[in-house]
N, C-alpha and C positions, 0 to 999 in steps of 0.2 A: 290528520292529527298525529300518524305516529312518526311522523317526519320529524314534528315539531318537538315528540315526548322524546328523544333521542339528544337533541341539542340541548347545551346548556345556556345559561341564562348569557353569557356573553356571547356564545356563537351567534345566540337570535339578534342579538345587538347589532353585531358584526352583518351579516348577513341583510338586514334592513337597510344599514348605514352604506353597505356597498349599491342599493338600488336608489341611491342619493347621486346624482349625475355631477349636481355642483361643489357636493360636498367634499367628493372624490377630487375635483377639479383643484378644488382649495388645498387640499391635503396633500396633492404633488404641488401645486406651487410655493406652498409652504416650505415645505420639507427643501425646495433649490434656494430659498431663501432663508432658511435659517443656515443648509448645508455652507450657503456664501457666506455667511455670519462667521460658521465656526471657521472656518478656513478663509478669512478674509485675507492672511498673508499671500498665501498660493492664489489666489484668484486676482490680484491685482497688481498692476505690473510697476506700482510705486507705491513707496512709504506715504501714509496718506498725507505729512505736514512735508513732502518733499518740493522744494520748489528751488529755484537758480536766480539769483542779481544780473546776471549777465549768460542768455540772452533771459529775459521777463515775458512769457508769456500770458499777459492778464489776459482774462477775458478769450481765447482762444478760442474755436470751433470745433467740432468733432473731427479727428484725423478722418480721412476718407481710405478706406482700405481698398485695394486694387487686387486683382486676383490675374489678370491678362497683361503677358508682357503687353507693351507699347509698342513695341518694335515690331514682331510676327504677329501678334493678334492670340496667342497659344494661351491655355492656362497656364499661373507658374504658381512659385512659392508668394503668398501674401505677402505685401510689401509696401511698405507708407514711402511719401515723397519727403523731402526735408521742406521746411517749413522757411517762407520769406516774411519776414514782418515791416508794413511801410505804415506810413502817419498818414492820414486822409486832412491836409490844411486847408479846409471847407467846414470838417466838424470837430477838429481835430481828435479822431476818433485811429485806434488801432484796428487796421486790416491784415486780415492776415492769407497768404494764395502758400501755394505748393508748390516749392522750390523743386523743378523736375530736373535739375544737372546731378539731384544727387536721392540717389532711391537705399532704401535703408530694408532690408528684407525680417519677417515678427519670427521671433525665434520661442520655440517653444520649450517648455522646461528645461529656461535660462536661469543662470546661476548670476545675484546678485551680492556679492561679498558686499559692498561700500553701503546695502539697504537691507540686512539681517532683520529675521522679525518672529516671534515664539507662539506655538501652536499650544494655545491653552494654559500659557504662562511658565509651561514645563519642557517643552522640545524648540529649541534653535536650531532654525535654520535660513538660507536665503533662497531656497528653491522656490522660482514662479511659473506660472503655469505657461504664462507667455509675456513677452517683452521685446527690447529690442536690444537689450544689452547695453553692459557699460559705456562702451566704446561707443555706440551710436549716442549716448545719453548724454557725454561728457563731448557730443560734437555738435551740441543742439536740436539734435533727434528726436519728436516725443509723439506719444502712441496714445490723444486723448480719445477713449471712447466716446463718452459723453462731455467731450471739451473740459476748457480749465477754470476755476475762480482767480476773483480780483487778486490771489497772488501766485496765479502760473501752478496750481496745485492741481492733480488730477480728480477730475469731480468722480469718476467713476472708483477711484479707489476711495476716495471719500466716502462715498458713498456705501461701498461696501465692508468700511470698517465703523462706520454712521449706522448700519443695521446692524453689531454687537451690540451698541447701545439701546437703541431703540428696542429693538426687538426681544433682548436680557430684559430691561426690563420691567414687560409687558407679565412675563412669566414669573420672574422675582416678585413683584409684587402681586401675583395671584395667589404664589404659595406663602406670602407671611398671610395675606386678608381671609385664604382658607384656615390656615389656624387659627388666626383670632376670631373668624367670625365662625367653628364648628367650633371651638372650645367653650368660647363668652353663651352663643347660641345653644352651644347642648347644655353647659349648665345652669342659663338661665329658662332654658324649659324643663327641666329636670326637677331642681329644687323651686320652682316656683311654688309661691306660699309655703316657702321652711322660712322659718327665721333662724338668721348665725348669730350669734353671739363671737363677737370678738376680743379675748379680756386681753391675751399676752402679744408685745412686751407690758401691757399696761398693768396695771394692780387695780383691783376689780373686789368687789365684794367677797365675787367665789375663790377668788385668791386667798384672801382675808381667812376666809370661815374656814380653806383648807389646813392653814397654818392654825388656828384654834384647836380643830379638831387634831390635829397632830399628835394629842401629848402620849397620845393612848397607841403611839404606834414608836414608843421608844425612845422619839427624840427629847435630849435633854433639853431644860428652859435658854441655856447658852448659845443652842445650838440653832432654834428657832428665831431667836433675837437677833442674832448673827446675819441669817436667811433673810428674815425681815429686812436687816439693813442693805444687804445686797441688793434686793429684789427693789427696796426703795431706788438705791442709787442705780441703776439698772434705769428706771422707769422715768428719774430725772435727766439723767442722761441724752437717753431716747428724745424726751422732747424738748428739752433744751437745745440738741444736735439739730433736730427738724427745724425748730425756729429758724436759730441760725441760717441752716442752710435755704432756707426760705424767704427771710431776708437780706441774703448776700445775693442768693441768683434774681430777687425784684431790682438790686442793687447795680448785678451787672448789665439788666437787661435796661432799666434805666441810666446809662452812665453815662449818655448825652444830655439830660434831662438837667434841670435848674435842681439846686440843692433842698428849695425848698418842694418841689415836689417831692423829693426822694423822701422827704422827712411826712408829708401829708398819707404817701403812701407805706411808711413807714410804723405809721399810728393806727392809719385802717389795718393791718395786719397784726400788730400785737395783740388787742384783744381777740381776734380769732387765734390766735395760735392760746391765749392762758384758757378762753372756753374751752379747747380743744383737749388742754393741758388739766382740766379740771375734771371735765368729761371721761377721760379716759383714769384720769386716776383712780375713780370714785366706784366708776362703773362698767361696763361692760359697753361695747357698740352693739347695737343688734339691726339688722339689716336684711333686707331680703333679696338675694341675688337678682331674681327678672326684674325688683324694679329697678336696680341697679343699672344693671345691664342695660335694659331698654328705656330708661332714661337719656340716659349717653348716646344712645344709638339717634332719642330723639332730638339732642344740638345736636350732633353731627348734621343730621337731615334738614335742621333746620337752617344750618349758614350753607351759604351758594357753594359750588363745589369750585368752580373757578375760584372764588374770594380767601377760601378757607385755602386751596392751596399755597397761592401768592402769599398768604398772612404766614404761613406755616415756613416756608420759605426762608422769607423777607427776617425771621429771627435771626438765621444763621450770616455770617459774615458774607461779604460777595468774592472775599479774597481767599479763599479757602482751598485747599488742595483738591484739584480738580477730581480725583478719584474718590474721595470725600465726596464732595458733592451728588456723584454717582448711588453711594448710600444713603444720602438723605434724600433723595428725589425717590429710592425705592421705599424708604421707613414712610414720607410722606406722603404719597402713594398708598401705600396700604392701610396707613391710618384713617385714611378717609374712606376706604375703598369694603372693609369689611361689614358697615353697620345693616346692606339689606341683606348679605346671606347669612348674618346673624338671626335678624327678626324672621327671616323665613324657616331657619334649623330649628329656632325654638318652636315655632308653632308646631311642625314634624313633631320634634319631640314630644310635645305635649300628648300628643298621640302616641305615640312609641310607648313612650313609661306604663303605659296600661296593657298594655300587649302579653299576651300569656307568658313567653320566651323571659320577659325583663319581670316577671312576678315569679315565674321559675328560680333564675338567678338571682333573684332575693332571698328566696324561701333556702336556695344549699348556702346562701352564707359569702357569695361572691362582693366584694365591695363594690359601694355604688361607682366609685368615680374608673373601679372597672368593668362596671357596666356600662356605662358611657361611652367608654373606649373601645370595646369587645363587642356589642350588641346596640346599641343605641347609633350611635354616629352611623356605623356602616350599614344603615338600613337607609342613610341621606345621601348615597355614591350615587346614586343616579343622577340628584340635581346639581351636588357637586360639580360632577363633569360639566353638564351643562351650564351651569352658573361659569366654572372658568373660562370653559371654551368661548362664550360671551364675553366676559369680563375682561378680557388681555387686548381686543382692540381698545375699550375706553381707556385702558392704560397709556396705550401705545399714543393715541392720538391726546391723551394729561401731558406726558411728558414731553411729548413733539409742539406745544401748546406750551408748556413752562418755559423750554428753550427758546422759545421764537418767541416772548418777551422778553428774555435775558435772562433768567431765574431757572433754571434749568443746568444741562452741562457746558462748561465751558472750555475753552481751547486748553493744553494740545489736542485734550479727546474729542470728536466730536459725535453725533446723532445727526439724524434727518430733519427734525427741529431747528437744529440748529446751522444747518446748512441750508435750510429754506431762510431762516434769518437772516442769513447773507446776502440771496439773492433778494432780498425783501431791500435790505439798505441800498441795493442798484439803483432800485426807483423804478420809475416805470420800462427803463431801458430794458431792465430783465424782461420785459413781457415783450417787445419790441426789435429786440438787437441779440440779443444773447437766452432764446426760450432755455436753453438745454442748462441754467442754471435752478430750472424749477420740475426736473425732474426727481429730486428727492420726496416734492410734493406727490409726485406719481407714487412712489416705494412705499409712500403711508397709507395712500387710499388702496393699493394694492392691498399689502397687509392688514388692514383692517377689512376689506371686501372679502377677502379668503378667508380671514379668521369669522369669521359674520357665516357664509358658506359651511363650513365646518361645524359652526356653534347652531345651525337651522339644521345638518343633518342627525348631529349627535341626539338634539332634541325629540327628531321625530324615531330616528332609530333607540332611544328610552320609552317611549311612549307605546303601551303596550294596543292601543286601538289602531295604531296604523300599522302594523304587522299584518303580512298576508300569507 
């Protein structure tokens, strides 16, 4: 015991989580592959969309690296053979052998000028870790580790700037679904059974009655009248703007649609918007956060997560700036991705709010919504962690799953998704003739295996019964 009363509550975490064999195992492999993510410049020995007309290496084989001259049998400097490419007029299929009149030796932190490329968006540089130089490159020389695609591009650099994508994210959309589902989650177990009252911008009764009683506090009859009219036009404003903009974006979203739908759809919306407009004039909204909240969480749950992705998608244009797209696949992503660690925070909290500490911090006068934040939420770090460390492969394998329908990121960028889609359009050849274009599919089950590994130690290492 007094081992244990000396360490603090992270050590023992620590301490658990290191007697995790595969967890450990995950957590080095991870770490060389996100380390290949952030530095995918240095680590690949071409610009990943780099490819040449002349000579075309579609489809290409893994370069074969040699370590023994040929000559003496000695070890020497690694060194690739130049490459022959002939027509096979049987299937007319490109073969490709190793051209040995001419040996091109892999040069290590070579400097590429003509293939510059920025570490984090902030540092330029062309340093790679290895290659074979311009000179080799521009004489038909090429260094594919994992062989080339249908247009002569290095699958393995691909690939390594295909795990920024993928792998970014996995982690992006964990950290917006943690906020929305601790914030939505804590305050819907929080204030559950409070009722809000919502009156401004609207004009509400208690609006009304504050400007009646007003006269006793100085303001002249001008001045309130005045106020009045403001506070009207203010409130007309408001939801005349909403209309609008509510029936301009049904408008743009139908803009393929026949005129007379636009107009059917048009009708069903005005009376909800004057209800609306009536409703809030008159009176107050009053609401109560959990049902809110866990209403929402209940459509989410209830459309298919595949269906609702594609639908969520399918709004946005397909011609859209690639980098763009990147943000919408994380916004949609997490939009779907928050509603169970929502309904799980809230039940926590329900419990929490009674706790001596959070009756404390009522009684000196602290605000609730920073009790939430100071005392409530951070008593959910434990499942947190583990809810992410789970949650970043379903990510990984959503958006590797969006790309390889099409809906997803698309070219110059690309993901592992999306370079499995590629080798998917080969046909069955990819499985047959050319396997090494369906190693990106490896990179996914990798990372999702590791991150799985990681997310089964972190669990048992929070889990105060398997501590020894």
């Amino acid at each position: 015991m007094g081992e244990y009363e000396t360490k603090s509550h992270w050590q023992l975490v620590w301490q658990q989580f290191k007697r995790h064999r595969l967890a450990l195992l995950g957590g080095g492999i991870l770490l060389v592959l996100y380390t290949l993510a952030a530095f995918a410049g240095f680590f690949s020995p071409y610009d990943p969309n780099f490819y040449t007309l002349s000579p075309v290496y579609r489809y290409a084989p893994p370069t074969p690296i040699h370590f023994r001259d040929p000559d003496t049998g000695r070890l020497t400097r690694p060194f690739v053979y130049g490459i022959k490419k002939t027509l096979d007029l049987n299937t007319f299929v490109e073969r490709y052998t190793e051209d040995k009149t001419r040996r091109y030796p892999i040069l290590f932190f070579v400097r590429t000028p003509h293939h510059p490329y920025t570490i984090f968006k902030v540092f330029k540089t062309d340093l790679r870790l290895f290659g074979l130089g311009e000179k080799a490159t521009a004489e038909g020389a090429r260094l594919y580790l994992l062989g080339s695609d249908n247009f002569g591009r290095d699958l393995w650099s691909r690939m390594v700037y295909g795990g920024q994508v993928s792998l970014t994210i996995g982690i992006l959309a964990v950290l917006v679904s943690l906020v929305l589902g601790l914030l939505l989650g804590g305050l819907s177990g929080f204030y559950q059974g409070t009722r809000i009252h919502l009156a401004l911008p609207l004009i509400s009764r208690r609006t009304w009655s504050y400007l009646a009683a007003s006269e006793h506090r100085g303001l002249g009859r001008v001045f309130r009248v005045a106020f009045r009219f403001v506070l009207l036009a203010a409130s007309l404003a408001f939801w005349v703007g909403l209309g609008v903009g509510l029936i301009y974006g049904l408008w743009v979203l139908t803009g393929y649609s026949g005129l007379g739908e636009q107009v059917v759809e048009t009708l069903l919306l005005v009376p909800a918007a004057l209800w609306a407009f009536s409703r809030g004039l008159f009176r107050p909204f009053t609401f109560d956060p959990d049902d809110l909240v866990m209403r929402l969480v209940e459509i989410l749950a209830a459309i298919p997560g595949l269906f609702l992705l594609v639908t969520l998608r399918s709004v946005f244009p397909s011609d859209i700036d690639p980098l763009m797209t990147f943000y919408i696949v994380v916004a949609i992503l997490s939009l779907i991705g928050w509603g169970g660690l929502a309904r799980t925070v809230r039940g926590m909290v329900l419990s929490l709010r009674e706790m001596d500490y959070v009756t404390a911090a009522r009684a000196l006068g602290v605000r609730e919504f920073g009790i939430i934040l100071r005392h409530v939420l951070p008593a959910t770090a434990s499942y947190t962690i583990v809810y992410a460390s789970l949650a970043i492969p379903s990510f990984i394998l959503a958006e590797s799953g969006l790309s390889f329908i099409g809906f997803g990121i698309t070219e110059p960028y690309t993901s592992w998704g999306l370079l499995l889609k590629a080798a998917q359009d080969g046909g069955f050849a990819s499985f047959a003739d050319r396997p090494w274009v369906l190693a990106p599919g490896f990179a996914i089950f990798l990372a999702v295996l590791t991150w799985n590994f990681v997310g089964d130690g972190l669990r048992d290492a929070f889990d105060p019964r398997r501590r020894r």
